[in-house]
N, C-alpha and C positions, 0 to 999 in steps of 0.2 A: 612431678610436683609442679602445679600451676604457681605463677607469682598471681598477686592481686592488683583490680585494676586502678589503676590512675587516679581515676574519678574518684573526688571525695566524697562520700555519705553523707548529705545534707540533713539526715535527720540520727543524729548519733545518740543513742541511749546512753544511760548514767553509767558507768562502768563498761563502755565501748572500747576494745583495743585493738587497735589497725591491726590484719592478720599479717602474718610474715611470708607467706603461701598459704595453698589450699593442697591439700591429699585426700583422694576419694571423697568423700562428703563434709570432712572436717577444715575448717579455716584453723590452721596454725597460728598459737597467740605467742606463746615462746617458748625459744629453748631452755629445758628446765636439767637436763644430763645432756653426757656426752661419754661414750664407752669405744671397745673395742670395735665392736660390730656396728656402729651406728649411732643416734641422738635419737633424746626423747623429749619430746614439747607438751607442752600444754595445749589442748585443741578443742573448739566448740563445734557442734553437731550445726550442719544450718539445715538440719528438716525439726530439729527439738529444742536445740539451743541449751544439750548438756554439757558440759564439759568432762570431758576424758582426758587422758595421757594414752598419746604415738609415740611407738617405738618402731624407729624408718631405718632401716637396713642403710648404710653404707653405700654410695655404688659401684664401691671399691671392690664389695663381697657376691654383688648381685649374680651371677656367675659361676660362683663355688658352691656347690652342689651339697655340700658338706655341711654348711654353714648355713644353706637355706634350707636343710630340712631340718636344722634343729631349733632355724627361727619358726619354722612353720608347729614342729613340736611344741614349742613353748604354749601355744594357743590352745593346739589339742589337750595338751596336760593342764592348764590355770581353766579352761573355761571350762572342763569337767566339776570343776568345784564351786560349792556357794557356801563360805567359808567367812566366818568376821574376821580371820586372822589373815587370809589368802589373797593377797592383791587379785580380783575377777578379770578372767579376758574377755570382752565382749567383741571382738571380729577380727578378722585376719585377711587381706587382703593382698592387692598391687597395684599401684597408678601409674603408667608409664614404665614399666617393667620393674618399678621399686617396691618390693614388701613390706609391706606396716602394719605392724599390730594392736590393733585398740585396744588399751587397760583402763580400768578404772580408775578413776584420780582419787590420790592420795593428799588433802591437802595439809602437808608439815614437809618432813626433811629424811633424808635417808640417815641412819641409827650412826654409820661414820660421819656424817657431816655434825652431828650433833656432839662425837666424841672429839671430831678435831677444835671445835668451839669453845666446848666448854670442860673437855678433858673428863676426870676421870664420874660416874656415877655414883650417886649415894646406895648403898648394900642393897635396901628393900628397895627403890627403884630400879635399879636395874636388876634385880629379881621378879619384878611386877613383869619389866617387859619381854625377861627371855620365859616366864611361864606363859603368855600368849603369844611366843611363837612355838613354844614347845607343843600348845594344842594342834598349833595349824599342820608344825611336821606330825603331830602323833596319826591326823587328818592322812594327810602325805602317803604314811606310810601303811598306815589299814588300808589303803588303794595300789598294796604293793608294790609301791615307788619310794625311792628315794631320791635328794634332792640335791645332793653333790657337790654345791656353791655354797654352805650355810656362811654367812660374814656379814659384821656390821651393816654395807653396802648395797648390801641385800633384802634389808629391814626396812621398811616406811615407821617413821612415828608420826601418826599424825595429831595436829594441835589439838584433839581432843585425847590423845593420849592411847590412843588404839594401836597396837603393833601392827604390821601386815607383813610377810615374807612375800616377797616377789623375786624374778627371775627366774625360771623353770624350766630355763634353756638345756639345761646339763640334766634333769631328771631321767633318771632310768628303770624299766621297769625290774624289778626284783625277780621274777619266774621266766622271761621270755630273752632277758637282756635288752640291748637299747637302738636297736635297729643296726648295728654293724656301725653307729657314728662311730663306735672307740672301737681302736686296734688293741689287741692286746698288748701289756707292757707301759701302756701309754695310762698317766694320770692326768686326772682334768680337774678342777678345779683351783683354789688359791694355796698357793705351798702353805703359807702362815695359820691358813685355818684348817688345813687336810688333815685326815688322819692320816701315820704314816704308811700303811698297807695300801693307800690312795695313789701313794708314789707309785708302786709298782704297776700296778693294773685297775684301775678304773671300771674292768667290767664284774671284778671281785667285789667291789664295795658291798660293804650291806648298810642296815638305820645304826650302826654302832658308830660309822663315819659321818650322820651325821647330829648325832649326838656329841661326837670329840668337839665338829666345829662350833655346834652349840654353846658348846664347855672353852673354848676356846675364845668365843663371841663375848663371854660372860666377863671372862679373865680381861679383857680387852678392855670392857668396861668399866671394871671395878677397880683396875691397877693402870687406866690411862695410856699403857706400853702393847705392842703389839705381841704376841708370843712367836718365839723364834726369831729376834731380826738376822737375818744372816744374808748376806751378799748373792748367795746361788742358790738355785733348791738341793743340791747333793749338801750343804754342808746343814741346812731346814732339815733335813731329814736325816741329817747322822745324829743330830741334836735331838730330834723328834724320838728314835727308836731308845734312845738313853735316857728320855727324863728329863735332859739336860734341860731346863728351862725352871727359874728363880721362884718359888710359890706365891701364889698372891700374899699374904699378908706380908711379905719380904718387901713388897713392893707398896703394902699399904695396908700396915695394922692396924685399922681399924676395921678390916675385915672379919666377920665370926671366924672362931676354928671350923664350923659346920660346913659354913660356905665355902674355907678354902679345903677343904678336904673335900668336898662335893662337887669342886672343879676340878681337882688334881684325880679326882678317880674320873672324870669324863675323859678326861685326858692322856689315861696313863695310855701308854704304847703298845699293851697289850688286849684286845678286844675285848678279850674276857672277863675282863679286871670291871667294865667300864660299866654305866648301868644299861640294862637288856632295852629298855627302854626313854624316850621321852619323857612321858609321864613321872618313870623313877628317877629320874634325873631331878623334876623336878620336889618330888617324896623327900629326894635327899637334902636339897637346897631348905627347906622349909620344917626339916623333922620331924618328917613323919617315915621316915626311912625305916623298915625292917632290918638292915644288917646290922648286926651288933660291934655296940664298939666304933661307930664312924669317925672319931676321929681319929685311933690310932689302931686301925687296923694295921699288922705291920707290911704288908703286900706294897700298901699307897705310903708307907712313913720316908719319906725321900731325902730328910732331915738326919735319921740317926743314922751314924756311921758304922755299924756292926757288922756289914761284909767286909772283905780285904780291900782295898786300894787298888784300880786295874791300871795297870801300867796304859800312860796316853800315847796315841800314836797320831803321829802327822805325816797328812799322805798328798803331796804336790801332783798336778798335772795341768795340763794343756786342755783349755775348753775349744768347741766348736771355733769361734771369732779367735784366737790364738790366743787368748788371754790366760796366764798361769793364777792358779789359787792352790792356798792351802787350806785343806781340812782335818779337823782333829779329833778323835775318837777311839774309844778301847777297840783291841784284838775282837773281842766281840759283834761290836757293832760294824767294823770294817769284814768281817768275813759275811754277816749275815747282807751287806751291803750287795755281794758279789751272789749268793745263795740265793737270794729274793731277785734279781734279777736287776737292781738299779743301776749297777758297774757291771760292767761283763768283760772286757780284755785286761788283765792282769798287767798287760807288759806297756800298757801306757799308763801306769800308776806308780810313782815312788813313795818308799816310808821311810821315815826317820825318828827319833825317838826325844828330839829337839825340831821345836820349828828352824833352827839356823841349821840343822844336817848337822853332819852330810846325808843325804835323800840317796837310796839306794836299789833296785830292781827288788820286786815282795821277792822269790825266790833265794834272796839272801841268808833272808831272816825264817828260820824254823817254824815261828807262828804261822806262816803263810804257805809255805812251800807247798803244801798241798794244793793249796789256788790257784797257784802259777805252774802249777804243774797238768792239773786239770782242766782248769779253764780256759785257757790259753790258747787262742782261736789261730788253725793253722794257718803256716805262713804268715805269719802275723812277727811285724817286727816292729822293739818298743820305739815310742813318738822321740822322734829326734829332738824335741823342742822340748820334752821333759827331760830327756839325761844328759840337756845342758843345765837343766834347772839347778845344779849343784854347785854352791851352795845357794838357796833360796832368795833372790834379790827382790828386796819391797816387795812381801806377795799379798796378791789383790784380797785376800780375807785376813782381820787379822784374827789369831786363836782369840774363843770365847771363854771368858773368864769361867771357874768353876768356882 
């Protein structure tokens, strides 16, 4: 990245803004994001004099192999498309070994900037704007991709009120898989907005994940709260496979029955539950849904209490950085925890049946014994740091209300 020179422009047009640098042919006017990977500016063209937005690699990442083909992805998946909903890629480059990708300029505010602002949406507004992003994935997904990120953050609204989805860094192809970036096991995207089968493997997903986070994006809108707040992603996703999370109109009855039952089924935990599609996603939002009975189908009624009561379970351990947490969930969703592959050593996990304990080795307790019997990777002996953990002192999560 060139800096600009010294010399000041003796002849400066009305709306002239001293550039900040130059990359490849664009004079940078300013930084407009700033993310993981990199910053994105505002930039004018000096052979046209259009303005675009650069997305400039890090040169922290410039090097990682990983990370640059899935900048480089990004380009080959957005500028495949000409799309009114699809943020456009117009070039992909490098100046001085840094990689930058030229998008189209959006000009308004990314869809979280607008919720941290101004909080939560009016029902049919933010209905307006998640059905044009639902064209751009339903777009997406007739090109047998999916797009793995779906989240406010991810959204352009611009001042004329136009959605656009961008970020296309994580898309992967449906029939071929996604070039070997994701190992199996490994999930990529935002825990808060994933679906939970996202956790496990990433190269599984299909459009039902990103439909959840659609459903999820909406939720976000309409109740101002994010869904799932939980300190780790294991306790995001024991919460995720349960349901566990408050319904919209709980959070903000002014919402229709239609609508929150039309999130709660994008949402449910189980894929199947959820609509096949974008489009009916949106069918349901708006009423013109084919299932009958949408509001109280009883699969989605999360409300009535007609099953048994599952005994909770609180299961302490030792993260990566040494830090103890606890998490809390039925026998159910802690064994499917260890079955889908998100936990796998048994003998670094305790349970107890109170967050105060006493926390005790799964192999104790009869519900589990089979896990710890099975699973239990040889030579493996449990974390010393958890079977001090007894009894549980100030643990870094606290149980989430039900």
């Amino acid at each position: 990245m060139k800096n600009p020179s010294e010399t000041p422009d003796p002849i400066k047009p009305q709306g002239y803004v001293q550039p900040l640098g130059k990359i490849g042919q664009y004079d940078l006017l300013k930084k407009i994001a700033e993310g993981g990977m990199g910053s994105i500016y505002m930039a004018r063209s000096t052979k046209d004099k259009s303005v675009v937005a650069i997305k400039v690699m890090s040169p922290l990442y410039v090097h990682n192999p990983v990370l640059l083909k899935r900048f480089e992805q990004e380009y080959k998946v957005a500028s495949k498309f000409n799309h009114p909903n699809l943020v456009r890629a117009l070039e992909f480059g490098t100046d001085n070994e840094l990689p930058f990708l030229v998008l189209e300029f959006v000009n308004g505010e990314s869809l979280g900037a607008i919720i941290n602002k101004q909080g939560k949406f009016e029902e049919l507004e933010g209905i307006k704007i998640i059905a044009q992003v639902a064209k751009a994935l339903n777009q997406v997904h007739k090109d047998k991709l999916i797009h793995r990120d779906v989240k406010p953050d991810n959204i352009l609204v611009g001042k004329n009120g136009v959605a656009k989805l961008t970020d296309l860094g994580l898309v992967k192809e449906i029939l071929v898989g996604d070039l070997n970036l994701t190992r199996s096991g490994r999930g990529l995207g935002t825990p808060n907005f994933m679906a939970p089968e996202q956790f496990r493997d990433a190269k599984n997903a299909d459009i039902r994940c990103d439909i959840y986070s659609l459903g999820a994006t909406l939720y976000t809108m309409l109740t101002g709260e994010l869904p799932y707040k939980s300190v780790n992603p294991l306790e995001t996703w024991m919460k995720k496979v349960q349901n566990d999370l408050p319904t919209p109109r709980e959070l903000n009855p002014r919402i229709s029955e239609r609508t929150d039952w039309a999130i709660r089924r994008a949402m449910d935990s189980d894929p199947d539950i959820r609509p096949s599609s974008c489009r009916e996603f949106v069918e349901d939002l708006v009423g013109k849904s084919t299932r009958k009975s949408t509001v109280t189908t009883p699969a989605l009624d999360k409300t009535e209490a007609k099953q048994p009561i599952e005994t909770i379970w609180f299961m302490s351990y030792i993260d990566d950085q040494g830090k103890q947490h606890v998490v809390k969930g039925t026998a159910k969703a802690i064994r499917r925890s260890f079955k889908d592959g998100i936990l796998e050593d048994p003998l670094k996990y305790k349970l107890a049946k109170s967050v105060e304990g006493p926390f005790e080795e799964m192999k104790v307790f009869p519900e589990f014994r089979d896990l710890a019997v099975h699973l239990t990777k040889p030579n493996s002996t449990p974390n010393s740091k958890t079977q001090s953990a007894d009894p549980v002192p100030n643990p870094t999560s606290e149980p989430a209300k039900t």
